[in-house]
C-alpha positions in Angstrom: 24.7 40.5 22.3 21.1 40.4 21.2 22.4 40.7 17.2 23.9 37.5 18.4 21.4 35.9 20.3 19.1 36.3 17.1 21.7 35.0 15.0 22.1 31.7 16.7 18.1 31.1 16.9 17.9 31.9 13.4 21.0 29.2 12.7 19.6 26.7 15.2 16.1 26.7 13.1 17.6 26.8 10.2 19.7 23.6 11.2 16.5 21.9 12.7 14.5 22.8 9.3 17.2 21.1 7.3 17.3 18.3 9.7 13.5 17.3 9.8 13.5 17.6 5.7 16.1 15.5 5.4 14.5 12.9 7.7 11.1 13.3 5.8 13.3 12.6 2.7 14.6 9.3 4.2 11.4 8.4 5.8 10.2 8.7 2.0 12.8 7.3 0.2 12.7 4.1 3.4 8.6 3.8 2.8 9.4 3.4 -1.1 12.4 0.8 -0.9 10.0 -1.2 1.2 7.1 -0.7 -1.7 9.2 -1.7 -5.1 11.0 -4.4 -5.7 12.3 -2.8 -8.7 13.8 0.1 -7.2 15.8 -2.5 -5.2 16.7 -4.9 -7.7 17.8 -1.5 -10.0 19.5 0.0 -7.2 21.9 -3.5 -5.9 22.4 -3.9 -9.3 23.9 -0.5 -10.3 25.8 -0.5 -6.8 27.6 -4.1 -7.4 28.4 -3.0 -11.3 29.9 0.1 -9.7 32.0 -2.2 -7.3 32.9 -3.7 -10.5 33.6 -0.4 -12.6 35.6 1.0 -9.9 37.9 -2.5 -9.0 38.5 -3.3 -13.0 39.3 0.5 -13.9 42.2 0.7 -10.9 43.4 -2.7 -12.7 43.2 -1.0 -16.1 44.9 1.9 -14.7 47.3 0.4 -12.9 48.5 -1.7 -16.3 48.5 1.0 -18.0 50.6 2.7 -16.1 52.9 0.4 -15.6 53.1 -0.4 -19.1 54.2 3.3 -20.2 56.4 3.5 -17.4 58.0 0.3 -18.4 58.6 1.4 -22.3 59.7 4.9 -21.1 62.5 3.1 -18.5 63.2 0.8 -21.7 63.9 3.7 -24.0 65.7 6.2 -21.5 67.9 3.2 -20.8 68.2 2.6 -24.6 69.0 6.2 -25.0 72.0 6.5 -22.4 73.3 3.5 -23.8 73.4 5.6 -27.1 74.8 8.8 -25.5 77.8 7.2 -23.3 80.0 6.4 -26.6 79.4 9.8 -27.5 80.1 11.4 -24.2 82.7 9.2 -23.0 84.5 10.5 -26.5 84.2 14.1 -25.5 85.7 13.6 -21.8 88.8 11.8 -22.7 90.3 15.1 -22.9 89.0 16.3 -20.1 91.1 16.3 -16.9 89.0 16.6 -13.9 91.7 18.1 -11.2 91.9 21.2 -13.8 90.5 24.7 -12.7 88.2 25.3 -16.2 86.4 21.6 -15.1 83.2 23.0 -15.0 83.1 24.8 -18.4 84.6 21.5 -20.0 82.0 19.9 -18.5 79.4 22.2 -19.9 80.9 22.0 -23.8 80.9 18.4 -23.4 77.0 18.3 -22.4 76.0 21.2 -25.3 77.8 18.9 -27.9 76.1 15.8 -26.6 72.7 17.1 -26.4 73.5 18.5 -30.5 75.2 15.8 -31.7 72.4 14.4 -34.8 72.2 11.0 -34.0 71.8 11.6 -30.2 69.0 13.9 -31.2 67.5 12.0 -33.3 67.5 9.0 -30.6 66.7 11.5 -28.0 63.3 12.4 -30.1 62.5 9.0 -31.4 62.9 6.6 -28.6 62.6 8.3 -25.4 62.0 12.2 -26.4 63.6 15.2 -24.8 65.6 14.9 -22.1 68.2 17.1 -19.8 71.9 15.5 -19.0 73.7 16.7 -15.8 77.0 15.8 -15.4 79.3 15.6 -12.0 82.1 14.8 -10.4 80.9 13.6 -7.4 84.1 12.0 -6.3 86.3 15.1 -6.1 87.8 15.9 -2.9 85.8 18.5 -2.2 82.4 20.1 -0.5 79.3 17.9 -1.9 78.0 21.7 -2.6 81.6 22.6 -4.4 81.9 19.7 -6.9 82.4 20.2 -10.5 79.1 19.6 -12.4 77.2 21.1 -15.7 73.3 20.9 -15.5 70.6 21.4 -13.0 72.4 19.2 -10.5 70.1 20.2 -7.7 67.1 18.3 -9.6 69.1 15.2 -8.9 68.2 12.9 -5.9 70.7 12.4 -3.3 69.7 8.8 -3.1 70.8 8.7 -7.3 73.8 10.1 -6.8 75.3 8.1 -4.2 74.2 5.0 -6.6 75.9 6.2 -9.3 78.9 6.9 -7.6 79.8 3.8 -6.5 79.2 2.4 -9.9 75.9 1.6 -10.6 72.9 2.3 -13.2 69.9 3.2 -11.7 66.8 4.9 -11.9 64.2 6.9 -10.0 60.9 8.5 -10.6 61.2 12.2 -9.3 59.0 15.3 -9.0 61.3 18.2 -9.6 59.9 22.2 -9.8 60.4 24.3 -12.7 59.3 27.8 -13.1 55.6 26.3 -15.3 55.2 24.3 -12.1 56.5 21.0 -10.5 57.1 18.1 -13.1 57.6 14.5 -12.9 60.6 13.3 -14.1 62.2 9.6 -14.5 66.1 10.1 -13.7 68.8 7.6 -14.7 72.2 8.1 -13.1 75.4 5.7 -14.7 79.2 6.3 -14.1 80.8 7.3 -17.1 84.6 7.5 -17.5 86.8 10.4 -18.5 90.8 11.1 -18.1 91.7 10.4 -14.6 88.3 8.9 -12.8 84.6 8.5 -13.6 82.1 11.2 -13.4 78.4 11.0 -12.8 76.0 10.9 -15.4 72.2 11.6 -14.9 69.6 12.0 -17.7 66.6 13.7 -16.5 63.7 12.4 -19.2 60.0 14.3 -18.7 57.2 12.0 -18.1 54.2 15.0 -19.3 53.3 12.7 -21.9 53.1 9.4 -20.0 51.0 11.9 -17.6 48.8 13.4 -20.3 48.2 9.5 -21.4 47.1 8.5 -18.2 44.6 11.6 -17.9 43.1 10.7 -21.2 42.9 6.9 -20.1 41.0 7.8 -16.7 39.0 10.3 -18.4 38.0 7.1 -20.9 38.0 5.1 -18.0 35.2 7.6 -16.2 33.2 8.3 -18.7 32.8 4.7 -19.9 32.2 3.5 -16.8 29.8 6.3 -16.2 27.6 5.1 -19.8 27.9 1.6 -18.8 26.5 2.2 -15.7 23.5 3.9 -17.2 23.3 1.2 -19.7 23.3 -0.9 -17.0 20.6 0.7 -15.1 18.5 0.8 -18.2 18.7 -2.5 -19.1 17.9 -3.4 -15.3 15.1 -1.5 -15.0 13.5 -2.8 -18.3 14.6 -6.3 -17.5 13.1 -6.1 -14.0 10.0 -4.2 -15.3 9.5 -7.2 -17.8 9.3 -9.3 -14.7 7.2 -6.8 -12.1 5.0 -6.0 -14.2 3.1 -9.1 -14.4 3.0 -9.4 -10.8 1.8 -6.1 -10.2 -1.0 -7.1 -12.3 -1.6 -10.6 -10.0 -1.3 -7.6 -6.9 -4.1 -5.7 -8.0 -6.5 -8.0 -9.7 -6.2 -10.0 -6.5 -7.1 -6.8 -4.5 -10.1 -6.3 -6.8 -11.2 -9.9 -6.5 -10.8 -9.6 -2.8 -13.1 -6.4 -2.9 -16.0 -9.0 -5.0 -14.8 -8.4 -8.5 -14.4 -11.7 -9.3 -14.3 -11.3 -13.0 -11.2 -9.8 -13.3 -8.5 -11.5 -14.6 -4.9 -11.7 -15.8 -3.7 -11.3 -19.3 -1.8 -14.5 -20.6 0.9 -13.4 -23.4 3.6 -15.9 -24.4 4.6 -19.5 -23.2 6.9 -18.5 -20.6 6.7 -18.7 -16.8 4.9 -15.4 -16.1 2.6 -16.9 -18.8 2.4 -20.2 -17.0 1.8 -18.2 -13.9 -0.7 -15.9 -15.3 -2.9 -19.1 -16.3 -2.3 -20.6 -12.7 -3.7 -17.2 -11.9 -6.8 -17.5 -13.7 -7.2 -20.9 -12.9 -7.2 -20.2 -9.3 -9.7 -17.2 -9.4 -12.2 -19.5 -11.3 -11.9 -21.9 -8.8 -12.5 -19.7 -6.1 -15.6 -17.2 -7.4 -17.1 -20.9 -8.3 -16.4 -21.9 -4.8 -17.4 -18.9 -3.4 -20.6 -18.9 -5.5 -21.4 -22.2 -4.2 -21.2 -20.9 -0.7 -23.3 -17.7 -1.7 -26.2 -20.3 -3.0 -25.5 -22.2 0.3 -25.4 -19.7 2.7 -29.0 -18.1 0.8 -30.7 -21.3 1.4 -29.4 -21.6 4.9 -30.7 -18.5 5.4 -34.1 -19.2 3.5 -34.1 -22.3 5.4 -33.4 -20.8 9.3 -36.0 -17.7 8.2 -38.6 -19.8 6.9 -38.5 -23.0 9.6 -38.5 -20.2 12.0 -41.3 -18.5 11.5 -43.3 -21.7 10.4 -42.6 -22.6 13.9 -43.8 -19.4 15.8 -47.6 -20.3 14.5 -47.8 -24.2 16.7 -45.3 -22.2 19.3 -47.9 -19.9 19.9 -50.5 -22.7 20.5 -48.2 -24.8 22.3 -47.7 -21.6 24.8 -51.2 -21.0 25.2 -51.6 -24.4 26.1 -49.1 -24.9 28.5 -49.8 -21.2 30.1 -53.6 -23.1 30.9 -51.6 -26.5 32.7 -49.3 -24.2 34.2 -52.1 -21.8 36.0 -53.8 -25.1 36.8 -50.9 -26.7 38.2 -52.2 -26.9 41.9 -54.7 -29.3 40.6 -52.1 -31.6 39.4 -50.7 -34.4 41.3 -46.6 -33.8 42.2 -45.1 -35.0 39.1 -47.7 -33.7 36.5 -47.0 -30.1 38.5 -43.5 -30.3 38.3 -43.8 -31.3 34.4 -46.2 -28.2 33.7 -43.4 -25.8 35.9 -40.5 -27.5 33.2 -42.8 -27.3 30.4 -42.7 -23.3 30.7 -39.5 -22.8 31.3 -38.6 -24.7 28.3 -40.7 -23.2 25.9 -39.1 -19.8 27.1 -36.0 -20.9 25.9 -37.5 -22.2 22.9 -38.9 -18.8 22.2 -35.4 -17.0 23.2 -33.9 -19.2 20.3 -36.6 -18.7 17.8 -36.4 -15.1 18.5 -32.6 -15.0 18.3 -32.6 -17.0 14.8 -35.0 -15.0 13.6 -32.8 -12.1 14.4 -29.8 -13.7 12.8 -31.8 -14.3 9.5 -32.8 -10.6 9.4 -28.9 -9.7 9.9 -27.3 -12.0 7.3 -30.1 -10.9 5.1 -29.2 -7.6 5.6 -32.3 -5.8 6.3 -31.8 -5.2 9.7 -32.2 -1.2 10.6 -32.1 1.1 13.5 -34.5 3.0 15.2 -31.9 5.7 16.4 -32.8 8.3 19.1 -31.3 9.8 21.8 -30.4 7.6 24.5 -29.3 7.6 28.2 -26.4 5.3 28.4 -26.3 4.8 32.0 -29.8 4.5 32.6 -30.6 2.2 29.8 -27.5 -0.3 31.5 -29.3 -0.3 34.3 -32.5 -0.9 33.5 -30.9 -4.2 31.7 -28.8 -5.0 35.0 -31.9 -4.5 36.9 -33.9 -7.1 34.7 -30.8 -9.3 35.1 -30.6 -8.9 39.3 -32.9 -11.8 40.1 -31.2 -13.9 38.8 -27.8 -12.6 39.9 -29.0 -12.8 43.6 -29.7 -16.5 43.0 -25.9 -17.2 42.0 -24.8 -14.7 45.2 -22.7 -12.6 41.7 -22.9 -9.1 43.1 -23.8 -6.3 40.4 -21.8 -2.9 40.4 -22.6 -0.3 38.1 -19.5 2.6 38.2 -20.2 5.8 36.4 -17.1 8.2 35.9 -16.5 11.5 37.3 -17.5 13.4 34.1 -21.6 11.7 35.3 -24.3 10.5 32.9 -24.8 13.5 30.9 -21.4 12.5 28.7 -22.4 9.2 28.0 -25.7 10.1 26.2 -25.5 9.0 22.3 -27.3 8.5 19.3 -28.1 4.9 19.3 -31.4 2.1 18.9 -32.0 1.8 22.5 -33.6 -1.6 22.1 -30.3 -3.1 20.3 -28.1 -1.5 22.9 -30.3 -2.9 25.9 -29.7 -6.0 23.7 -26.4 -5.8 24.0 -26.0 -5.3 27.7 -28.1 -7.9 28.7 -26.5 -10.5 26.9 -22.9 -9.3 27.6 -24.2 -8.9 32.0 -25.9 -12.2 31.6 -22.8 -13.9 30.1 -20.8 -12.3 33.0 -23.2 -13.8 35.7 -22.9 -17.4 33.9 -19.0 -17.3 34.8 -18.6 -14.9 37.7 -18.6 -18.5 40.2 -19.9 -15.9 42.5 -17.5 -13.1 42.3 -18.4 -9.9 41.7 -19.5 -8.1 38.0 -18.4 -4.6 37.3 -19.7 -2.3 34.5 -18.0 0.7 33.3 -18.2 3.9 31.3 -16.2 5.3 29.6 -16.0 8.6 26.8 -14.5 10.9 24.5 -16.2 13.6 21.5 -16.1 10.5 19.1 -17.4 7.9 20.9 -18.5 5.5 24.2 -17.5 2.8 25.9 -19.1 0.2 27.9 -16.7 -2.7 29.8 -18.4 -5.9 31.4 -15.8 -7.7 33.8 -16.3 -10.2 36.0 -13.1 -12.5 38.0 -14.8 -16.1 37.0 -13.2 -18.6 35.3 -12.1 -17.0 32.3 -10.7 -17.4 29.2 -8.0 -19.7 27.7 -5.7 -18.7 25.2 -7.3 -17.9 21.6 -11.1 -18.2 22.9 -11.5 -14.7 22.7 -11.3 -14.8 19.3 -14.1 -17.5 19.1 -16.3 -16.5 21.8 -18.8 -14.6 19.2 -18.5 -17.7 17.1 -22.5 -18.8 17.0 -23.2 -21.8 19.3 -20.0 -21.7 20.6 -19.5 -22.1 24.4 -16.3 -22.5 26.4 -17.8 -25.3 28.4 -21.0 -26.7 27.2 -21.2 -28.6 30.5 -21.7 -25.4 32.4 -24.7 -24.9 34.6 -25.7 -21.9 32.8 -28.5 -19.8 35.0 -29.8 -17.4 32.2 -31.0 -20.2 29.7 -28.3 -19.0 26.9 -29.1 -20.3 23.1 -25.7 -19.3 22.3 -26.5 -16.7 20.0 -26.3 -13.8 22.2 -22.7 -12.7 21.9 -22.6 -13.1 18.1 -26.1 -10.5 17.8 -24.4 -8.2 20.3 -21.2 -8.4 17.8 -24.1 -7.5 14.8 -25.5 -4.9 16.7 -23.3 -3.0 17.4 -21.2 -3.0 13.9 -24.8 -2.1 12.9 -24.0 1.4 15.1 -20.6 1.9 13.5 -19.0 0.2 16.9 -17.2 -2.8 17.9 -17.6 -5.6 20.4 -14.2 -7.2 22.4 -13.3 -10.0 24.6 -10.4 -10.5 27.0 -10.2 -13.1 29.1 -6.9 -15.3 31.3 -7.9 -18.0 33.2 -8.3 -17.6 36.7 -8.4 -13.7 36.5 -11.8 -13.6 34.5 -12.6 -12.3 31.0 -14.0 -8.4 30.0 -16.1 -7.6 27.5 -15.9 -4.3 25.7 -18.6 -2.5 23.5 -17.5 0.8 21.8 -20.1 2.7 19.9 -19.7 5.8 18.2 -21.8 9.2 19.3 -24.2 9.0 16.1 -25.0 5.7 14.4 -21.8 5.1 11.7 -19.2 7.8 12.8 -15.5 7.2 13.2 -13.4 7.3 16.2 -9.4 6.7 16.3 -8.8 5.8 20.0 -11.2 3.7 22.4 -12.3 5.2 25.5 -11.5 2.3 27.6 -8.9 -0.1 27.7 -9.1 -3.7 27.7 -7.3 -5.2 30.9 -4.8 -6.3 28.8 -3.5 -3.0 28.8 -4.6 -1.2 32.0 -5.7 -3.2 35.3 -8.9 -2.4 37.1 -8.6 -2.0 40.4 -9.6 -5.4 43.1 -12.5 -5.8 44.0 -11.8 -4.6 47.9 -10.8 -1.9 46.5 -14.0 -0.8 44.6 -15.9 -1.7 47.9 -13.9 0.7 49.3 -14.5 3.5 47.0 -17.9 2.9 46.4 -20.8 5.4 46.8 -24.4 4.1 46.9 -27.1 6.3 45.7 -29.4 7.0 49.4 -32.9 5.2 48.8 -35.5 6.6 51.2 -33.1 8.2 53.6 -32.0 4.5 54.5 -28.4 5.2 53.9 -25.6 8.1 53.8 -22.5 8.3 52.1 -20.0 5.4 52.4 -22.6 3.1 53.0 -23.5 0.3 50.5 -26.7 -0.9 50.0 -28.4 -4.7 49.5 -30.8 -3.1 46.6 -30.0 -1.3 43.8 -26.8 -1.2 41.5 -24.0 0.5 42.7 -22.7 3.3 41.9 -19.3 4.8 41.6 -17.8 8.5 41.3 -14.6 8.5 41.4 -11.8 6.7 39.0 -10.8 3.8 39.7 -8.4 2.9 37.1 -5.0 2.5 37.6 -1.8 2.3 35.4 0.4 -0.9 35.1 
């Protein structure tokens, strides 16, 4: 039983081995009919001419063979039309109701199949043959009848044709000692003293056979050399054809990696050379275009980095001045107070702006760097939610800050805290702008390769295709918003910059009426991989309602002032247990 058992593991490995390489072959063999166009156009090509092949060599065949079945039925009938004379001669003697019938029969047969000139017709027009003669009309058992010749051989279908009077012929397979051969039988009354006896002539058709073998064996092996021929001549004619467009494939990949020198060879007057040229012509169109918009986009640049720091000089004197009317403001009358009090506020969003072009000209210029150190994840969130509370409070947006299980020591990374603080306030700020009052929720999120981050609030949200455009610069959903945190509309795009500067990535989602979430994924150490993203976007997973979290929630005790369960008026919020749920 156990010989057994082991037997039938072995087999059922052996079949599940031969079963995944076989799918690993068609997986390969499906990968590289999608990749060339040549295999495909080789392979169609060879399968139709096959179709072709096999339908016009059954055609030939079938002519053939009914050609030399036609001339064989032509000469056997010519031949007993030249051996009834001659037999008819030899049975007029013959009395059928005598007892030595079957011997008579017999020397009759001997000196037809001897006679010269039935020989010699016998040879020349439709070869060998072997007569049977019968009386099938005699009185008598069908088994008992008078007959010379391998009477047996002879259909019973024939016979009863030729007995009532009639020529006729049939194609019969008859077995011989060498094996079975194919014979064509005529059967024809012939007459002797008193009635007419039964004459079949049994004529091999070996050669007719040995004919057709040779013609399918043509047939084949032409067929198989044309098919080659035909694959050949495909696969050079389509390699004439792909090969230029191969080309276009991968000079257009190296012009689309910034080679944009590369270009086609032009050979000939004909269409690929015509396309070829077009070719060319396009790629000098677009690396002069392209050039144009490098020198555009430099002095853009030149121009945003060098207006704004020309500006930061009379800023800074402007500042100091209106930091004197603004401390002296209680001296002023109403309105010339309330002027100073808008005076500052506005030059702090002037200097948010020049500070944020400033930091877009150091991007695109591509010397921006990264302090990297080791940095506490959670704490550095909430020191930017903390900055950001004030003005929360005004709007009535509750802040909730909800660490995992795992705690705060998995979330520490490898990242330039002041970019990543960056990031958080701009993404918490955004989220306060378009809470209308609801509640903002921050999330963590891990694995070994990297960390996640998810800002969600249950405002407004977005419609369909702004989350593609919200890090668009000076881009705003509504620009008639009442927007609390003084926003230059940079903020989202440098967050984006930051943290691709880290390696990471920076995404929106967002359905109107159900709010938008933000998601920033940075790796452990500054430009590492990951393959999967700790968090999901809503899109994919829900977060858990609001009510819910409330419920759930576990406030960090200040001063003794509060236990567990309890939630506090000060101080982010903070959860420990998971409150992510599947769809």
């Amino acid at each position: 039983m156990n010989v057994w058992t082991r037997r039938s593991r072995w087999v059922r490995r052996l079949v599940s081995r031969v079963q995944e390489e076989l799918r690993d072959r068609w997986r390969r063999f499906e990968a590289l009919w999608r990749r060339s166009m040549q295999l495909r156009v080789v392979v169609s090509t060879l399968a139709l001419s096959l179709a072709v092949v096999i339908v016009l060599g059954m055609v030939l065949q079938w002519q053939i063979t009914a050609q030399l079945l036609s001339s064989k039925e032509d000469a056997a009938l010519t031949q007993v039309e030249t051996s009834l004379p001659i037999l008819e001669r030899e049975l007029t003697a013959v009395d059928p109701n005598s007892d030595s019938i079957d011997e008579q029969l017999a020397a009759a047969l001997n000196r037809l199949t001897t006679s010269s000139s039935g020989q010699s017709k016998a040879e020349t027009v439709a070869g060998a043959f072997t007569p049977v003669l019968v009386d099938g009309l005699a009185p008598v058992e069908r088994h008992d009848q008078p007959s010379a010749g391998p009477v047996e051989d002879v259909p019973e279908d024939l016979r009863l044709f030729a007995e009532r009077g009639q020529l006729a012929t049939k194609i019969h397979t008859v077995t011989r000692e060498s094996g079975p051969i194919t014979m064509l039988i005529v059967g024809t009354p012939v007459g002797s003293a008193t009635r007419s006896l039964q004459l079949y002539m049994m004529f091999p058709l070996s050669a007719e056979q040995d004919t057709l073998q040779v013609v399918q064996q043509t047939l084949l092996i032409s067929g198989a050399v044309l098919l080659v021929l035909l694959g050949l001549i495909t696969n050079l004619v389509t390699r004439q054809i792909v090969r230029p467009v191969r080309q276009a494939a991968q000079i257009a990949e190296q012009l689309s990696e910034g080679d944009l020198d590369k270009r086609m060879r032009v050979i000939g007057e004909d269409d690929v050379a015509r396309l070829a040229e077009s070719f060319n012509e396009m790629a000098d169109s677009l690396k002069q275009q392209i050039t144009q918009l490098e020198e555009f986009g430099q002095l853009q640049r030149r121009f945003t980095s060098d207006v704004s720091h020309e500006l930061r000089t009379p800023l800074t004197t402007v500042r100091m001045a209106a930091d004197v009317l603004h401390a002296s403001r209680e001296q002023f009358p109403p309105g010339l107070s309330r002027s100073t009090e808008l005076l500052v506020d506005e030059l702090d969003r002037f200097e948010l702006l020049l500070a944020d072009l400033l930091e877009i000209s150091r991007l695109d210029a591509g010397v921006a760097d990264l302090s990297a150190e080791q940095v506490d994840l959670v704490e550095l969130v909430e020191r930017s939610v903390e900055a950001l509370r004030p003005i929360a409070d005004e709007g009535g947006v509750e802040l909730r800050v909800i660490v995992p299980a795992c705690g705060a020591a998995e979330l520490d990374i490898v990242a330039d805290a002041r970019r990543v603080e960056r990031i958080m306030r701009n993404l918490v700020a955004n989220a306060i702008d378009h809470a209308e009052g609801g509640p903002v929720e921050i999330r963590f999120g891990s694995n070994e390769q990297a960390v996640a981050v998810t800002v969600r609030d249950y405002g407004v949200g977005l419609r369909s295709g702004e989350a593609e455009l919200v890090f668009t610069r000076f881009w705003r959903a509504d620009p008639s918003r009442n927007r609390r945190t003084g926003g230059t509309g940079l903020g989202l795009s440098i967050s984006q910059e930051d943290a691709r500067l880290h390696g990471g990535a920076l995404d929106a989602w967002g359905e109107p009426g159900e709010g938008s979430c933000f998601r920033v994924t940075l790796p452990r150490h500054p430009g590492g991989e990951f393959d999967s993203n700790p968090l999901p976007l809503p899109g994919t997973r829900r977060i858990a309602a609001p009510e819910a979290l409330l419920a759930a929630s576990v406030e960090r005790p200040q001063d003794g002032e509060a236990g567990e369960g309890e939630i506090q008026d000060r101080g982010p919020a903070r959860l420990s247990e998971n409150t992510w749920e599947d769809e």
